[in-house]
C-alpha positions as CSV (number, residue, x, y, z in Angstrom):
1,X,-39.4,1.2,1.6
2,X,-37.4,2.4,4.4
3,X,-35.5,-0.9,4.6
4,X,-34.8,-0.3,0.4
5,X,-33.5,2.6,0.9
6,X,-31.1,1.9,3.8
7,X,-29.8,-1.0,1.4
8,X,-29.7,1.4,-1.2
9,X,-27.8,3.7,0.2
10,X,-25.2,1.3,1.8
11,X,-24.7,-0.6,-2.0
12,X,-23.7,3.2,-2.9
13,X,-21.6,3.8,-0.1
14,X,-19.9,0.5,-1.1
15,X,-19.3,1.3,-4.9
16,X,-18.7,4.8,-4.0
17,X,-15.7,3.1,-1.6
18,X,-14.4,1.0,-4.3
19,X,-14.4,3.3,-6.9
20,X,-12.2,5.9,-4.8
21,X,-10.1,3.1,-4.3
22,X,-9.2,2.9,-7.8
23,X,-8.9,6.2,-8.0
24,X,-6.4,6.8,-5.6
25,X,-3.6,6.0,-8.0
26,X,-1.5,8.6,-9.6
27,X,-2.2,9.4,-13.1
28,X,-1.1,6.7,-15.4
29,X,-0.7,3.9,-12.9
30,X,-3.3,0.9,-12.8
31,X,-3.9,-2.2,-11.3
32,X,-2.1,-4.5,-13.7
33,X,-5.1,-7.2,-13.0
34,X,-7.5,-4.3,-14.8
35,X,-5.4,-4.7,-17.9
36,X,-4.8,-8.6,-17.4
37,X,-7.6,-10.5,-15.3
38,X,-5.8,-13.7,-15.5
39,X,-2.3,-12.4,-14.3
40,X,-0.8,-14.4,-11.4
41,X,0.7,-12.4,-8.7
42,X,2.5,-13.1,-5.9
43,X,4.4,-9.9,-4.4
44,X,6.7,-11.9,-1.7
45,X,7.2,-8.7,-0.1
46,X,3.9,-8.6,0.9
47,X,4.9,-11.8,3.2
48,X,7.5,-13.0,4.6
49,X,9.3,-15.5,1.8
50,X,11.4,-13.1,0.8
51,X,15.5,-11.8,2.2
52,X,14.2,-9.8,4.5
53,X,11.8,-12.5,6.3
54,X,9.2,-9.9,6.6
55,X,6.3,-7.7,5.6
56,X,7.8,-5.1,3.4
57,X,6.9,-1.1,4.6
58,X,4.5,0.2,1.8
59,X,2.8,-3.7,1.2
60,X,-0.3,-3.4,2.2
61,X,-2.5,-6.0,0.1
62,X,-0.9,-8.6,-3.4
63,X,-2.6,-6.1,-6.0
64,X,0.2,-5.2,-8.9
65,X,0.5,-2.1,-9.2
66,X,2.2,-1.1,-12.7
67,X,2.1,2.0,-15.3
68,X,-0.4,1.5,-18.2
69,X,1.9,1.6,-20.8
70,X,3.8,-1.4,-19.1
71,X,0.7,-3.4,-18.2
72,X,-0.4,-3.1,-22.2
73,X,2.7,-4.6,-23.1
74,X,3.1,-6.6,-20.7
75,X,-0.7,-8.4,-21.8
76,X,1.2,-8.8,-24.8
77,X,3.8,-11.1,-23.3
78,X,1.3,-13.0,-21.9
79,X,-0.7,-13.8,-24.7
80,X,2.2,-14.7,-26.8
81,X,2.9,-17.1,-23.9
82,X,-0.4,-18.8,-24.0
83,X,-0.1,-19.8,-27.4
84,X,2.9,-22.2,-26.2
85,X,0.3,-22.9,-22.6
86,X,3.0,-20.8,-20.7
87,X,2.1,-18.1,-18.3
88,X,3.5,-15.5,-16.4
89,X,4.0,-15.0,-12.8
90,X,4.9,-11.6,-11.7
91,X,6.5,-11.2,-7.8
92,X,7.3,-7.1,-8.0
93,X,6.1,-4.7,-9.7
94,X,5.8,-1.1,-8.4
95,X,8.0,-0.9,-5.3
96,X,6.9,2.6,-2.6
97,X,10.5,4.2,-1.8
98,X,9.8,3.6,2.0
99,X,9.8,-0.2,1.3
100,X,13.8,0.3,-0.2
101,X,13.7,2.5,3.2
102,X,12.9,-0.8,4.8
103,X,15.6,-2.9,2.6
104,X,18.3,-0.3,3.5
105,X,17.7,-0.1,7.5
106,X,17.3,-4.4,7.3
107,X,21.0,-4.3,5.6
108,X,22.8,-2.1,8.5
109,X,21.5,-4.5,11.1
110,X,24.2,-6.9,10.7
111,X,22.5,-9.2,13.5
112,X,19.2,-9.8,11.1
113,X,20.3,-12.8,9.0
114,X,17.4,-14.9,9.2
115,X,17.1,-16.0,6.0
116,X,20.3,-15.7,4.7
117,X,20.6,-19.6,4.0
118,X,18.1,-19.3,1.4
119,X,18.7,-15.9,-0.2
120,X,22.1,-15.2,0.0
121,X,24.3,-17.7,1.7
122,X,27.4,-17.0,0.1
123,X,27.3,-13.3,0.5
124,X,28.2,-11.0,3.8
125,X,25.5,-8.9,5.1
126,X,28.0,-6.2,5.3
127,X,29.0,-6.3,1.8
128,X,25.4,-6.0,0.7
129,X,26.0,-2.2,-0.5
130,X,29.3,-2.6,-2.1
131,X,28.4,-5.8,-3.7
132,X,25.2,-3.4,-5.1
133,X,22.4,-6.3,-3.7
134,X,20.7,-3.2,-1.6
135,X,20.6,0.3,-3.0
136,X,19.0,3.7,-2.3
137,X,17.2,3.8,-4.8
138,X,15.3,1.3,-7.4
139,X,13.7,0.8,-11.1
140,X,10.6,-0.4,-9.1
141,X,9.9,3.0,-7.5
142,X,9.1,4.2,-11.1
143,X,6.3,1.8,-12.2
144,X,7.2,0.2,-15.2
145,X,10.1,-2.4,-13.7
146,X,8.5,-5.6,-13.3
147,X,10.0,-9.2,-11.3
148,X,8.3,-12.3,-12.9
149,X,8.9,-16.0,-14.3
150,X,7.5,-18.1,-16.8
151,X,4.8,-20.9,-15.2
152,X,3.4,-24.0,-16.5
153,X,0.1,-23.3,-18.0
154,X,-1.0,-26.7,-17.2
155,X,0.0,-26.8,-13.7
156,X,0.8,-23.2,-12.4
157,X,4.5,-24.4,-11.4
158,X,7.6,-21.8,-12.1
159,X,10.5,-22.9,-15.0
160,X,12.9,-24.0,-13.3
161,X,15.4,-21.0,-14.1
162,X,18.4,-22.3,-12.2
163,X,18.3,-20.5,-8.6
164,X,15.2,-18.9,-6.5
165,X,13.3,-15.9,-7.3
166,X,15.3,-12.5,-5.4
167,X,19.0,-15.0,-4.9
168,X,22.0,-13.2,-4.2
169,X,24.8,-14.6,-6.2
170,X,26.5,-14.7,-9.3
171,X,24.0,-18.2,-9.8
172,X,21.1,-15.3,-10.6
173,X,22.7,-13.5,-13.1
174,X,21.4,-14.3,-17.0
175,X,24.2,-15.7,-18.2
176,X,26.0,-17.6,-15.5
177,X,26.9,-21.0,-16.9
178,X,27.2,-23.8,-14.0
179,X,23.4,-24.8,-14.7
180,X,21.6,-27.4,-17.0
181,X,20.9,-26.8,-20.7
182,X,17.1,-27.3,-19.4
183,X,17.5,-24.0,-16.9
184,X,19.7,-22.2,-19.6
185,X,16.7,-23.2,-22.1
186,X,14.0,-21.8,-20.0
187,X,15.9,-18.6,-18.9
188,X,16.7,-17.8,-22.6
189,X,12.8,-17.9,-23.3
190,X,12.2,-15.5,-20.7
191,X,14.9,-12.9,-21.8
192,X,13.3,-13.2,-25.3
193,X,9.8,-13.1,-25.2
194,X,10.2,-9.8,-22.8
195,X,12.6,-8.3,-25.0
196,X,10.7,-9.0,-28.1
197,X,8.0,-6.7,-26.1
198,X,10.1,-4.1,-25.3
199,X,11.4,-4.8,-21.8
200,X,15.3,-4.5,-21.3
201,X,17.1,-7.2,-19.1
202,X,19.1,-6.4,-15.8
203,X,22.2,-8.8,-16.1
204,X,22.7,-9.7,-12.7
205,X,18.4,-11.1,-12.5
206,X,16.9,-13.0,-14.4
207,X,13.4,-12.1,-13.5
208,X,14.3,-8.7,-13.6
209,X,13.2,-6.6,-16.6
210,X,12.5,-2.6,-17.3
211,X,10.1,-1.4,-20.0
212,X,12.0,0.5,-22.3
213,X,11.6,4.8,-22.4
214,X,9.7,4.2,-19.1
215,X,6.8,7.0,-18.6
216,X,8.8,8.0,-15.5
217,X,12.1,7.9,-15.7
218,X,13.4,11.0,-13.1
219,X,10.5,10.0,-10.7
220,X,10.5,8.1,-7.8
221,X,7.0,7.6,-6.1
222,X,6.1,6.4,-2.5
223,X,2.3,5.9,-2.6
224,X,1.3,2.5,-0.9
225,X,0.4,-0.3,-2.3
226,X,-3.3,-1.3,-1.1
């Protein structure tokens, strides 16, 4: 009996622990994989394949972290998706301010260019700012702006949309026209299946959409993401 209890009261402590996990999220905010189990998710700025080369501030752990009302439409984009054995891939969702702290300090340190072959090779550091690649604020801190791709449901690879997830360049922006009709194709898919669920484009990225009359449009949170 003694032993049963002690395992009892450690299975407790356990669910207890997990539940206030769960909990910790501000009202209206939920663990997109709660809402869609099968969701892939890849935050890159939880590692290091990302502009910066480095563990974002505010990345704790790759759990999505989302507003309800976007994670119930987004579901919806996924399940039209399946019908046609396409899935979504989602690399930002909610974004803590202190991580675009982090962006903004990594963008004044003009000596940091260590992966500025892949992400923007064509673009000064110092004109980062002006050029509106790095800004004080962003969409993401708010909950509902998502950064995602189509993959193929068959073998979990992206669409090829024409230039890397998080590029800095004119080659990322929806409508920029030196690619093939096979890029264009798959870019134009993505733009409409989100839109036809209520997410507006951003021009200049592809993967970049913003549910539309946003829960939180004023607000600008900074809880982790763990």
């Amino acid at each position: 009996m003694k032993y049963k209890t002690v395992f009892q009261f450690i299975l407790f402590a356990f669910l207890a622990f997990g539940f206030q996990q769960k909990q910790h999220l501000p009202e209206g905010f939920v663990y997109a994989k709660d809402i869609i189990n099968d969701l892939d998710v890849e935050l890159r700025y939880f590692g290091t394949n990302n502009f910066v080369g480095d563990t974002i501030d505010g990345y704790n752990s790759n759990k999505l972290i989302i507003t309800r009302t976007t994670a119930e439409r987004l579901k919806l984009v996924q399940e039209e998706l399946y019908s046609n054995n396409l899935c979504l891939k989602v690399y930002d969702g909610y974004r803590p301010q202190r991580a675009v702290n982090h962006f903004i300090r990594w963008a004044r340190d003009l000596n940091d260019t260590v992966n500025k072959s892949q992400f923007y090779p064509e673009v000064n550091k110092r004109n980062l700012f002006k050029e509106g690649y790095i800004a004080s604020r962003s969409g993401h801190s708010r909950g509902s702006t998502l950064d995602l791709t189509i993959t193929d449901g068959e073998t979990g690879e992206p669409l090829d949309m024409g230039s890397p997830y998080d590029f800095f360049g004119q080659q990322s922006w929806v409508n920029y026209k030196n690619i093939t009709e096979k890029q264009k194709a798959n870019r134009q898919r993505l733009q409409t299946v989100m839109l036809k669920h209520n997410f507006r484009n951003y021009s200049k990225e592809w993967w970049h959409f913003t549910l539309r009359w946003e829960p939180f449009p004023k607000t600008y949170f900074d809880f982790e993401v763990e």
